[in-house]
N, C-alpha and C positions, 0 to 999 in steps of 0.2 A: 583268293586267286592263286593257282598252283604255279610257282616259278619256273622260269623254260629251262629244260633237261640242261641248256648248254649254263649255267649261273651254279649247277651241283655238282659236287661228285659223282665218280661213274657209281652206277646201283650195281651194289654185288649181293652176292647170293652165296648160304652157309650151303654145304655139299659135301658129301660122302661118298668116295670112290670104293666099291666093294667089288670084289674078287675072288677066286679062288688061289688059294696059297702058290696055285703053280704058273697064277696069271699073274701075280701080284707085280712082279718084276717087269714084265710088259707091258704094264699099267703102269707104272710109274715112271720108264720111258718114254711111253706118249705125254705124261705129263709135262715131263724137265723138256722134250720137245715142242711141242704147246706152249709151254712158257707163261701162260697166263693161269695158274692157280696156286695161291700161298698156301702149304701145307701148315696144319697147327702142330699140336701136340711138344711134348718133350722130347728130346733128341737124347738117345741113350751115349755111351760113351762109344768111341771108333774103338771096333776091337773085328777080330775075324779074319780069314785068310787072303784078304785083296787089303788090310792095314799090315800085315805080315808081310807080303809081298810090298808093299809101298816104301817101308821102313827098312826095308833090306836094299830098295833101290836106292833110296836116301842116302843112307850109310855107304854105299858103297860110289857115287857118283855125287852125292854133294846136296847142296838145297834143291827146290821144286821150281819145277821147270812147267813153261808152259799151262794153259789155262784148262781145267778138269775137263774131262766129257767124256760121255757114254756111247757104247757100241751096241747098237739095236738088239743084234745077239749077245748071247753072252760069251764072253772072248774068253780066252786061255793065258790065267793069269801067268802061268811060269814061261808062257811065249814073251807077254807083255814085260815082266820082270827082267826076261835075258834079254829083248831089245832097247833095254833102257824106256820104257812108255812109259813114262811119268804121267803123260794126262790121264789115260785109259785108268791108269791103278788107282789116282785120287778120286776120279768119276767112279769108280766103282767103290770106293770107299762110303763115297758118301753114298751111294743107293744102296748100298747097305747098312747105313745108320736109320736111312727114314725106314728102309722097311721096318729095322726091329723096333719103330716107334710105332707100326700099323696096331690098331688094336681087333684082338683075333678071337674068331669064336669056331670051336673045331677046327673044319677045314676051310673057311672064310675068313678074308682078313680084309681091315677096312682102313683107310686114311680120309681125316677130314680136314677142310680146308673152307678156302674163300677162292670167288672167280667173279668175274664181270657178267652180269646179267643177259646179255646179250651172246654170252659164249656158252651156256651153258648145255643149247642143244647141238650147236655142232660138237662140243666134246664130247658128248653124252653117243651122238651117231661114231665119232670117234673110236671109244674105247669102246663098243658095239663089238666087234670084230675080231677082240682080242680077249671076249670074255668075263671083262668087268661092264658094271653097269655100274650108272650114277644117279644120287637121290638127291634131291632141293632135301633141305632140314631147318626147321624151325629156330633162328637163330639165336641166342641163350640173351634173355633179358638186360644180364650182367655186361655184357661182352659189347660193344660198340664194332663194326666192320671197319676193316682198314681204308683209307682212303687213299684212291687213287682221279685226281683231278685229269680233265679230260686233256686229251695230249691235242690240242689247239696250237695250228702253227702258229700263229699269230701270236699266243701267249706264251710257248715256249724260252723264249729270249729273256722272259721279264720273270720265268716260276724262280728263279733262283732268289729274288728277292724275297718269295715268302718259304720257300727251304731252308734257305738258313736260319732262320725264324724258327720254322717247324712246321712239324704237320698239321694240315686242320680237322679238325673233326670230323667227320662222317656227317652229322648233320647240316653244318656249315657250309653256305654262300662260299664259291670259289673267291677268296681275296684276291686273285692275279690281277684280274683292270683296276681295280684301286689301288694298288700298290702301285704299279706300273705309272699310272698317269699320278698319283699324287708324290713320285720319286721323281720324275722328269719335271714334273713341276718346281720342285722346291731345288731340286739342283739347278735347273735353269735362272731361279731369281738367285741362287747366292753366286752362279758363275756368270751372270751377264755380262755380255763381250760377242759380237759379232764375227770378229776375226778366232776369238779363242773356240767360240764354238763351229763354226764352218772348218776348224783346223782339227776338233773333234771329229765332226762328220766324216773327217778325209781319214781319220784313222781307222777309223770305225767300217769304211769302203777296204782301205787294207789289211784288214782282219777277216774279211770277208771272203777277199780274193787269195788270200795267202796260201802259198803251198807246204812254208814250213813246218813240220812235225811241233814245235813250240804252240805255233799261233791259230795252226788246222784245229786242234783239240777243243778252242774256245771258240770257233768260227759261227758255231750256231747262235752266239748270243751277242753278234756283230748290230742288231734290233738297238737294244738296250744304248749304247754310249752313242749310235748315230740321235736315236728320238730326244738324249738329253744333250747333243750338241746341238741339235735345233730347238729345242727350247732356249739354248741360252746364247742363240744366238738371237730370238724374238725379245727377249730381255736389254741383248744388247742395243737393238734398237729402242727400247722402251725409255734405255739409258744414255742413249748416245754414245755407247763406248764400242770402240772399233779397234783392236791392238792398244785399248788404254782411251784416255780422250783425244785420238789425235784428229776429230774431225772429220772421218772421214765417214761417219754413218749419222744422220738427224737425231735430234733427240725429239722421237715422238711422246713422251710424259715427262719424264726427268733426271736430271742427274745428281744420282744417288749425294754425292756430295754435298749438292748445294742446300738439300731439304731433307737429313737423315731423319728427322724427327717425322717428318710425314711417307716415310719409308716403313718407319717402324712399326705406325699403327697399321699400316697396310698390313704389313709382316703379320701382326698379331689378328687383323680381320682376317687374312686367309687360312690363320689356324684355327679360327673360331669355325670356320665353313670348313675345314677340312676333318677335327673335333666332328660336327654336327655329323656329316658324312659318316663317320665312323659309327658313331653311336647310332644312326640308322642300322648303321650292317651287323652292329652288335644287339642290336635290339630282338633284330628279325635271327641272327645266329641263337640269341637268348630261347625264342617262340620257339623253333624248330628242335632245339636241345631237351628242352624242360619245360613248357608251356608257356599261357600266360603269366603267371604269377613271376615267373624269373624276368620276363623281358618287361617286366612292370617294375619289381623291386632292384632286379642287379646294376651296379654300380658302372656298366657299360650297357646298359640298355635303359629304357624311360626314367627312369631314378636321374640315373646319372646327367643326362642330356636335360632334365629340366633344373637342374643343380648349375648346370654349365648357361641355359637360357636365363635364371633368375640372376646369377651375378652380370651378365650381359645386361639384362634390361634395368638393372638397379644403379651398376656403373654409369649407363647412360643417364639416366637420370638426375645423379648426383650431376655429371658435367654439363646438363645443361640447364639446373639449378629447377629442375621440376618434382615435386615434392612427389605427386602425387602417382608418376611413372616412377619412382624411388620404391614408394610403399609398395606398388605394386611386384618390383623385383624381388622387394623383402620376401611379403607373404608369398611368391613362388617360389623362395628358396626353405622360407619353413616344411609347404608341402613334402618338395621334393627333400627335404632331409628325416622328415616322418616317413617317408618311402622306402629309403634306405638305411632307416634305424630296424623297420618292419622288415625288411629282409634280412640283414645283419641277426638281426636278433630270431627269424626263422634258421637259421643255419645254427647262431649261437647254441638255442638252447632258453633253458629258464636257468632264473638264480642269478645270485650276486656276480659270480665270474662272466656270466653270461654277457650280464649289462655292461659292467665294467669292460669285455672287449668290445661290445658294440656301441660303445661312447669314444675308443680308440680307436675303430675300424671309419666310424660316420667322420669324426675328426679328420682321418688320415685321406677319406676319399674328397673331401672338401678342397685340403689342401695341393693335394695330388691335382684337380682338377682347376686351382685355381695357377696350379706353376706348369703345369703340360702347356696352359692356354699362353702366357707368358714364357713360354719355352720357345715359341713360335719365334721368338723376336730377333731369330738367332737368323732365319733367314734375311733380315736387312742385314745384320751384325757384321755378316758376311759377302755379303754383298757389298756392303761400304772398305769392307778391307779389300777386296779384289778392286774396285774402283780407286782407293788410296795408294795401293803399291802400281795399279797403270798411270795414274798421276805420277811419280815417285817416276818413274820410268821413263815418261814423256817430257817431265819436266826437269829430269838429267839431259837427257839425250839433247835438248832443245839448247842447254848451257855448254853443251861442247862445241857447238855448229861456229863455224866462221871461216875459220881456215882449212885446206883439204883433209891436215891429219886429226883435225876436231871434224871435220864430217865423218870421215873413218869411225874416229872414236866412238863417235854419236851414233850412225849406225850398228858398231860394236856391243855398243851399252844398250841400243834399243833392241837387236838380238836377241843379248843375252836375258835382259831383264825380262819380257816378254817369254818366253822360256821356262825360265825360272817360274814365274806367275802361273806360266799356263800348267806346269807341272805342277807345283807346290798347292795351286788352288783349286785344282782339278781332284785331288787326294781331298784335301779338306772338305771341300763341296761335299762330293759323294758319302764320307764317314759321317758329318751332318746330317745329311738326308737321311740315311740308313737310321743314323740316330731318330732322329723326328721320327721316322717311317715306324722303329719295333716299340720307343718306349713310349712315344703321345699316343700313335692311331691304333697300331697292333696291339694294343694292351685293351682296347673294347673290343675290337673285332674279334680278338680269341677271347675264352673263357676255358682255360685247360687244353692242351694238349693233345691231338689222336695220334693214330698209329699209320705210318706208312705203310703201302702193298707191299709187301715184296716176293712176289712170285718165285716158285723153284723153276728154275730156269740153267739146263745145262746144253752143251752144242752136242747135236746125237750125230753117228756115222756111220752108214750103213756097211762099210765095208771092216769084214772081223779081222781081215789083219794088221798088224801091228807097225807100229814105224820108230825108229831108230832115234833119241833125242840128242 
């Protein structure tokens, strides 16, 4: 069953923009105007009479001013030079680097590139009119398309979590909803607090609303710290903590305090569900990469995930003294390591070297799978030291009360300390998460690295003269 367009990258298309040598230039205008096609090739070095003109205005007025861009026509470099046009002369610089990268056959010259599927006949009626034509081209087996994830409001707030990360593949499930909700999740269980997360939310409304030049720049991702101040403030009701335990929220499950030990397993059952999750989405990235055989043998698709179910159902076993769901866990951890000794040792190779690293690689993915899964445990870990320093806080605050300048005090201390908490463990939370987020989950989800779009993209201006910087 074919996955719905909105779970992919947008589909793009290899394409050849050809010309005549005297269009070339007004082709590649409408393109930097367009904005949506990444030109390939080799970029020769900047030389010619608009980097001659550039470097004279440099030298003569100081660094670069102002953001590049192109004049529909072609403008009058020695006007632009004596008015100081620094954008005009670096924009022409560069459309004179990509052309001498066109590659040219007599009086035709052609640049190739990538563009989104969907664009390829309006640019095509496009550059109609100015003399170039454009051809779809069979795209090089070697060569993977750059990916460009679809610009979803909704998701927008949360891509930054898997950009810093990197890019995904071309043939790869968009990660953004699973990032998204399993980061709001696990920062929510390590910052549980009611008050500390509704005083997120409200920062997160003032990020949003802000007009400062500082805090405008990040406003679009005002999404992100409201969803995980509400998640931790559903925690904090889980945990009864409210500004700390002062009572003033139920505790609907428990507090963290009193039963860390049954915290922890939780911790560790929702990495086990969080793990599974991943290794589905690495499984199915594994299929669509490289076929069956890789989402069978690789170490984040079926190999690995029954590697991760056989110590689950074995552990169980041992704890509740049943022999025979024990054996069971065993022989599925044999399988699943005949799985991926068989793929290890397809990449290895034959021969002694061979073996020898895929007895270190099966080793390492064992071990690997069995501390990601016990890494999890770090969301109670955390959780119980945000719950211990609101203790620590409450139960200062609580020993100053009596007389006015001890209520002082006491609200003083409750302030401060609450403060302190909510910043210090607002930092921590998050770099956790992230943690949890690239080295457990994002280590099956991806399998190698792709390549970002990046379109030639410059501001074009219809009007040829020049302006003074």
């Amino acid at each position: 069953m074919p996955l719905p367009e909105a779970a992919l990258p947008v589909r793009m298309r290899r394409i050849a923009v050809i010309a005549p040598e005297e269009a070339l230039r007004g082709a590649l205008v409408a393109l930097a105007d367009d904005g949506g096609v990444e030109l390939s090739g080799e970029l020769p070095a900047l030389a010619g009479p608009q980097v001659d003109a550039l470097r004279r205005l440099e030298h003569r007025v100081g660094s670069e001013r102002g953001e590049p861009r192109l004049a529909r026509a072609v403008p009058d470099l020695a006007a632009a030079e004596q008015a100081g046009d620094w954008a005009t002369l670096a924009g022409e610089a560069e459309l004179a680097r990509r052309a001498g990268a066109a590659v040219r056959h007599g009086p035709v010259a052609a640049v190739v590139g990538w563009t989104n599927a969907s664009a390829v006949e309006p640019l095509r009626a496009r550059l109609a009119p100015l003399g170039a034509s454009l051809v779809e081209l069979e795209p090089p087996r070697w060569i993977d398309p750059p990916t460009l994830l679809r610009p979803l409001r909704v998701a927008s707030a949360f891509r930054p979590l898997v950009d810093i990360y990197g890019a995904a593949r071309y043939a790869d499930i968009d990660p953004t909803p699973f990032a998204a909700i399993t980061f709001v999740l696990m920062f929510g269980m390590m910052f549980g607090d009611v008050g500390h997360g509704l005083l997120l939310v409200l920062l997160a409304l003032v990020l949003r609303h802000s007009s400062r030049p500082v805090l405008a720049r990040y406003r679009s991702l005002w999404p992100l710290p409201a969803a995980a101040g509400i998640a931790a403030a559903v925690f904090g009701l889980l945990y009864g903590e409210a500004l700390g335990p002062t009572g003033l929220a139920p505790t609907l499950w428990m507090a963290p305090l009193d039963n860390p030990v049954r915290l922890l397993v939780v911790a560790i059952g929702i990495g086990a569900v969080l793990l599974t999750v991943s290794y589905a989405i690495g499984a199915l990235n594994r299929l669509r990469e490289d076929g069956p055989m890789a989402a069978l043998l690789a170490p984040s698709g079926v190999a690995g995930f029954l590697l991760l179910l056989a110590g689950g159902v074995a552990l169980g076993g041992w704890y509740d003294h049943l022999a025979a769901v024990m054996d069971g866990g065993l022989t599925l951890g044999v399988v699943a390591l005949a799985l991926l000794a068989t793929g290890f040792m397809r990449a290895a190779g034959r021969g002694g070297v061979a073996l020898a690293e895929t007895i270190v690689e099966v080793f390492d993915a064992t071990l690997r799978t069995a501390g990601n899964t016990v890494s999890f445990a770090r969301l109670a870990a955390f959780g119980l030291v945000h719950a211990a320093i609101g203790q620590a806080v409450v139960d200062g605050a609580s020993t100053l009360r009596g007389s006015p300048l001890g209520w002082l005090a006491a609200v003083l201390l409750f302030a401060v300390g609450n403060a302190i908490a909510f910043s210090l463990e607002a930092l921590v939370a998050g770099v956790q998460a992230l943690r949890l987020e690239y080295y457990e989950l994002f280590s099956r989800v991806f399998a190698g690295e792709g390549r970002p779009f990046r379109p030639w993209r410059f501001p074009v201006i219809d009007d040829q003269s020049v302006s003074p910087k």
